[in-house]
C-alpha positions in Angstrom: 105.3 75.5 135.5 107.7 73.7 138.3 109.1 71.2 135.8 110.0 74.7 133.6 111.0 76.8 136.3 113.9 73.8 137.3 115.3 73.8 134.0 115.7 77.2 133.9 117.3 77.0 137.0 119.7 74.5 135.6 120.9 77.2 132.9 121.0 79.6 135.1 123.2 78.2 137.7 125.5 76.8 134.6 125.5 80.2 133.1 126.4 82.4 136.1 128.9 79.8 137.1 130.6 80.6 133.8 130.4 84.3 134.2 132.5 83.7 137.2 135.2 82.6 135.8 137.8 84.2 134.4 139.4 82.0 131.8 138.3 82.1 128.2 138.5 78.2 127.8 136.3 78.0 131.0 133.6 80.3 129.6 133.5 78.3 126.2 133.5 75.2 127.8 130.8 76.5 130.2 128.4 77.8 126.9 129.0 74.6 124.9 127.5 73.0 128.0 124.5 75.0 128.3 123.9 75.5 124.1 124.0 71.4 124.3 121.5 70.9 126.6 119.1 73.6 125.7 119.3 72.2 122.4 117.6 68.7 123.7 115.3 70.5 126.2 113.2 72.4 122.6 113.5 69.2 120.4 111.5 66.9 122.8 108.4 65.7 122.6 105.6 63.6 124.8 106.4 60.3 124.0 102.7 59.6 123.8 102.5 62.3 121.1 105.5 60.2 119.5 103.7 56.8 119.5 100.3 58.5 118.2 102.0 59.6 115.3 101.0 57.3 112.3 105.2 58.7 110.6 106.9 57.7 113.8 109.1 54.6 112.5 107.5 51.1 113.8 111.0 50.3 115.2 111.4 53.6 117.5 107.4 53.0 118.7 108.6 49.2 119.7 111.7 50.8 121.8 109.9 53.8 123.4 106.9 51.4 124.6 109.3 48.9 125.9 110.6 52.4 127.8 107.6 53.1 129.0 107.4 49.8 130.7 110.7 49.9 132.0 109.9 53.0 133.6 106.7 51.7 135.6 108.9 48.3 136.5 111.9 50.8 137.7 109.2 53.0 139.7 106.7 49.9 141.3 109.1 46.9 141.6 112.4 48.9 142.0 111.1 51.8 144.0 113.4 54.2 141.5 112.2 57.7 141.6 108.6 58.9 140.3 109.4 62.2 138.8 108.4 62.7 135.2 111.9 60.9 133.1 111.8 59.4 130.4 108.1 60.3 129.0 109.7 62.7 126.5 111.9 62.2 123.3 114.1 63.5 121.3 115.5 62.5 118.4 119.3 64.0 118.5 120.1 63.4 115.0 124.1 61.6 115.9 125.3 59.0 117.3 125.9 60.1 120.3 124.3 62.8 122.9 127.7 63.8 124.6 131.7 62.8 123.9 133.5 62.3 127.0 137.4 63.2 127.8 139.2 60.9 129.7 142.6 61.6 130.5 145.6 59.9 133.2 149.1 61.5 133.6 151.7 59.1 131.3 152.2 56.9 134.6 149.5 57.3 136.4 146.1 55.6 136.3 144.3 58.0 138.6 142.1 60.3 135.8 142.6 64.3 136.3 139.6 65.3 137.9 137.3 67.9 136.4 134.7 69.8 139.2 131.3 71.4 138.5 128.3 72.9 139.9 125.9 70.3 141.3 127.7 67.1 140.1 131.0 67.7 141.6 134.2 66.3 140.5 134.2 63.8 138.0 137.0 61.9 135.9 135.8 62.7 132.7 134.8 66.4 130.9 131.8 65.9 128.4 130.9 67.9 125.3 127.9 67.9 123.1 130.2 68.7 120.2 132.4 65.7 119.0 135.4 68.3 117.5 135.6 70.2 121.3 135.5 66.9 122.4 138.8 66.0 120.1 140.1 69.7 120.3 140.5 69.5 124.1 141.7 65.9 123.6 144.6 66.7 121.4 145.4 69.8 123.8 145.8 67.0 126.8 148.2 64.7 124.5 150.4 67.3 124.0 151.0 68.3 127.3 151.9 64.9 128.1 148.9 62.9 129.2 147.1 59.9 128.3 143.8 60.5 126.5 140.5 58.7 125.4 137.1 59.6 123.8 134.0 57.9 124.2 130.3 58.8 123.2 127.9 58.5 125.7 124.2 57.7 124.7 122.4 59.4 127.8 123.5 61.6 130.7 121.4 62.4 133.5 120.9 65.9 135.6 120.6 64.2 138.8 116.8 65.2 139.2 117.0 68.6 138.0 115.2 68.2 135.2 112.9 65.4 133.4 115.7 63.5 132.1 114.2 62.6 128.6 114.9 59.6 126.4 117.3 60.2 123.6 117.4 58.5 119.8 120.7 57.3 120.9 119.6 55.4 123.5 117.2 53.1 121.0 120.2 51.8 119.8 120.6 49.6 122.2 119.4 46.0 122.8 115.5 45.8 124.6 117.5 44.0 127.3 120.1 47.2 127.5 117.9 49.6 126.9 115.9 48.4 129.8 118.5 48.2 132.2 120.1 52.0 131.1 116.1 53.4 132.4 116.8 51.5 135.8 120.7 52.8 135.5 120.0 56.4 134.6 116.6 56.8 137.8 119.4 55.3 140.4 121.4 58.4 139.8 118.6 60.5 140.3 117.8 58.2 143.7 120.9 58.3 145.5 124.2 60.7 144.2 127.4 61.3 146.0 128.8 64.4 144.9 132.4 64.0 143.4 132.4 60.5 143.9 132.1 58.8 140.3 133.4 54.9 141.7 130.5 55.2 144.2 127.9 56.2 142.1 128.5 54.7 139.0 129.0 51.3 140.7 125.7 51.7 142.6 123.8 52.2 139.3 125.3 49.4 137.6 124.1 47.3 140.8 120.2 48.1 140.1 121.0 48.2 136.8 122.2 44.1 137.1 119.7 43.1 139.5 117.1 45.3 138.3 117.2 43.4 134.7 117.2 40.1 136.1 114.0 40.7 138.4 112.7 41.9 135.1 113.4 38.9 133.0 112.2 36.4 136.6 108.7 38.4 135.5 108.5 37.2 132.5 107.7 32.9 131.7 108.5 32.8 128.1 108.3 33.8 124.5 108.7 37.7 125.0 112.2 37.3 124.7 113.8 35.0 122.0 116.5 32.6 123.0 119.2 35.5 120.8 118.3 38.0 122.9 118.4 36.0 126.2 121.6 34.8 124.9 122.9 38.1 124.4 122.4 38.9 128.1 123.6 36.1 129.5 127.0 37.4 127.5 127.0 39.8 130.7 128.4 37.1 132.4 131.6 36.4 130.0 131.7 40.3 130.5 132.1 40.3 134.1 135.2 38.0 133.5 136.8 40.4 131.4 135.8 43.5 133.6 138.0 41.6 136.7 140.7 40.7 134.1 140.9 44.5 133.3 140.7 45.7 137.1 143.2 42.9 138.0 145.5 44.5 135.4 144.8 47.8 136.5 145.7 47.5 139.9 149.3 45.6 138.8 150.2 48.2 136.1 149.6 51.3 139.0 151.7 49.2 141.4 154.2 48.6 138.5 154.3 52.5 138.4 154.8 53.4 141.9 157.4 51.0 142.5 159.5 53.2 140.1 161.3 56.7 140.7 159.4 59.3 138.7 162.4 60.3 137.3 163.0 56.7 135.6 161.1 57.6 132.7 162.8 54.6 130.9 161.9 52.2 133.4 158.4 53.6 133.5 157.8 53.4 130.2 158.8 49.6 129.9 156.4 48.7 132.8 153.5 50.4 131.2 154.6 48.2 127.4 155.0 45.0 130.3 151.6 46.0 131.6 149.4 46.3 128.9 151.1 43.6 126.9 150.2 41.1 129.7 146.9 42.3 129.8 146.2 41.9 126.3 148.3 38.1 126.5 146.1 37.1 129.6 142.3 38.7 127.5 143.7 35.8 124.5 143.8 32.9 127.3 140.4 33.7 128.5 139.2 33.8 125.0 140.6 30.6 124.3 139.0 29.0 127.2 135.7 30.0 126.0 135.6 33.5 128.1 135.7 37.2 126.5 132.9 38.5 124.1 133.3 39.8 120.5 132.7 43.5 121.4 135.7 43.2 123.8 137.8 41.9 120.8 137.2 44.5 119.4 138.4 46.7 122.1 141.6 45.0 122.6 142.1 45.3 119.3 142.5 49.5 119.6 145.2 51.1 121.2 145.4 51.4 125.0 146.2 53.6 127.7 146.1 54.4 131.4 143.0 56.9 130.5 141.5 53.2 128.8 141.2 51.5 132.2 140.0 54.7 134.5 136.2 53.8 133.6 136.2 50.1 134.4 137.2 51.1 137.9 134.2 53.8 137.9 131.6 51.8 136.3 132.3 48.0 138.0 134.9 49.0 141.3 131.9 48.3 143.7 129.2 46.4 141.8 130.0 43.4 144.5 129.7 45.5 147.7 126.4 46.9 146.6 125.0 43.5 145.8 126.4 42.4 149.2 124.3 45.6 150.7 121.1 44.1 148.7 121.7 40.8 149.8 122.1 42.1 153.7 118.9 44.1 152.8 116.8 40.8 151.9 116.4 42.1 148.6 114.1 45.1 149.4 114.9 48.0 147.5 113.6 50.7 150.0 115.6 49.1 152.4 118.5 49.0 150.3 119.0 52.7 149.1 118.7 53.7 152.8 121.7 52.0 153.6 123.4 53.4 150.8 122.3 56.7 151.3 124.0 56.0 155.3 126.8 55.3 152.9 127.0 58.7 151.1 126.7 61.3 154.3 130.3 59.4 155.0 133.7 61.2 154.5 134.6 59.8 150.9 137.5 57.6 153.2 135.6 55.9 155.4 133.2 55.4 153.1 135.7 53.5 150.5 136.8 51.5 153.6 132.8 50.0 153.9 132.3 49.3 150.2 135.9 47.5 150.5 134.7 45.6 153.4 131.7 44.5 151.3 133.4 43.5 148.6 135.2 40.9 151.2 132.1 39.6 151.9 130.9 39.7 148.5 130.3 36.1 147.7 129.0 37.2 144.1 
């Protein structure tokens, strides 16, 4: 009765946030939201009642018990939050739960921000409709901004509801899949509102560490040597990831070092800025580093709107290993000292995790 009483909450605070506002594009975005996730509240099902079911597909039974383990390891060994998650499913029926719009002014790589109800401001908008996704893409581009959309496989609402596992989260390696449970129950542990590079970065941190404490559990022949070799690609990703935040950092300085009026110039040092970056991704390649799924990034077009999530996602990842470290690797130690972290103003706070990524030896 709780557990339904907080997700009609949920609507109900989405919906009479809508019926506040005044614009016409607000209210639709506002009912898309709501019609979304109503829509994978009444399609899910106890996972138990999944894997009892002599049609479920052998493949999804393998993934959603491999879940279900994930979720004990996250709650027992990673002291992640106990609160019903992922013991539903739902099979979504696309690719992808939620399409995400990204967008940077044309020299600028700081994302427009986009507030809400609950989870603040964020540097993305998300729609559970791939067209309003595009619709409100193509509306950005022609007012001048740079735009990306992505698919997401999961989302998470923070603890407001029983966060359920999705068909599009299956897709993903055991290894990944794994590692999204411990991602998804950080967000529900510790959130700072409006602060995506925080809180993305800390859930990528017990997402990391949390997946190598899971393979240290296990002595051999659970995993084959492909899938441990597929992880250990992480590593060639983190390359990449500093490459691309490297980059980032010298294509905004390349911007501000130019009047905003010098739309020539500008536009040069964005072509200088991205060419370099893709020049300097080939030399790491050749040198053994890179991975085949960022080939085939680099290989699509890029923008300022392409490089807002790497700093979200990976920003912070060595200040909140640092904060581990310092907390002798115990996890209830740990998410008190980022939670200290979180009641800070958003400035001082940045200054800490910057500090920690000084003495980051990671």
């Amino acid at each position: 009765m709780i557990k339904g009483l907080r997700k009609a909450a949920w609507i109900v605070l989405l919906t009479a946030t809508a019926g506040t506002l005044t614009s016409c594009e607000s209210m639709k975005f506002y009912s898309q939201s709501v019609a979304g996730h109503s829509q994978v509240l009444l399609k899910q099902e106890p996972i138990v009642a999944v894997l009892n079911d002599p049609k479920t597909d052998p493949k999804v039974s393998a993934k959603l018990k491999l879940v279900e383990q994930a979720r004990v390891f996250g709650i027992k060994e990673l002291k992640l939050p106990n609160n019903g998650s992922y013991q539903q499913y739902v099979d979504i029926e696309r690719p992808y739960v939620v399409w995400n719009v990204v967008a940077t002014k044309a020299y600028e790589i700081r994302p427009i921000k986009h507030c809400f109800p609950v989870a603040g401001c964020v540097p993305y908008r998300g729609y559970f409709n791939k067209p309003a996704a595009e619709a409100y893409g193509r509306e950005l581009r022609n007012k001048g901004y740079d735009v990306i959309v992505i698919g997401a496989p999961a989302y998470s609402t923070l603890g407001w509801f029983a966060d359920p596992v999705l068909s599009t989260m299956l897709r993903r390696s055991d290894l990944g899949l794994v590692g999204l449970i411990f991602h998804e129950l950080a967000h529900q542990e510790v959130y700072a509102e409006g602060d995506a590079a925080f809180n993305e970065s800390f859930a990528t941190t017990v997402e990391r560490v949390g997946v190598r404490q899971w393979l240290a559990t296990f002595k051999g022949g659970e995993y084959s040597k492909e899938v441990l070799e597929h992880w250990e690609q992480r590593g060639k990703e983190a390359e990449v990831v500093k490459l691309i935040l490297e980059h980032r950092k010298k294509i905004q300085n390349a911007y501000q070092a130019i009047p905003a009026t010098d739309t020539k110039a500008l536009a040069a040092a964005k072509k200088a800025g991205f060419d370099a970056l893709r020049a300097d991704y080939l030399e790491l390649r050749k040198k053994g580093g890179g991975t085949t799924g960022y080939d085939r990034w680099f290989k699509k077009p890029m923008n300022n709107a392409s490089l807002v999530l790497f700093g979200a996602y990976h920003g912070f990842v060595n200040a909140f290993e640092q904060l581990l470290e310092e907390s002798n690797g115990d996890w209830t130690v740990f998410y008190a000292k980022v939670k200290a972290l979180k009641e800070l103003d958003i400035k001082e706070r940045r200054n800490r995790l910057k500090a920690l990524n000084e003495d980051s030896k990671l």
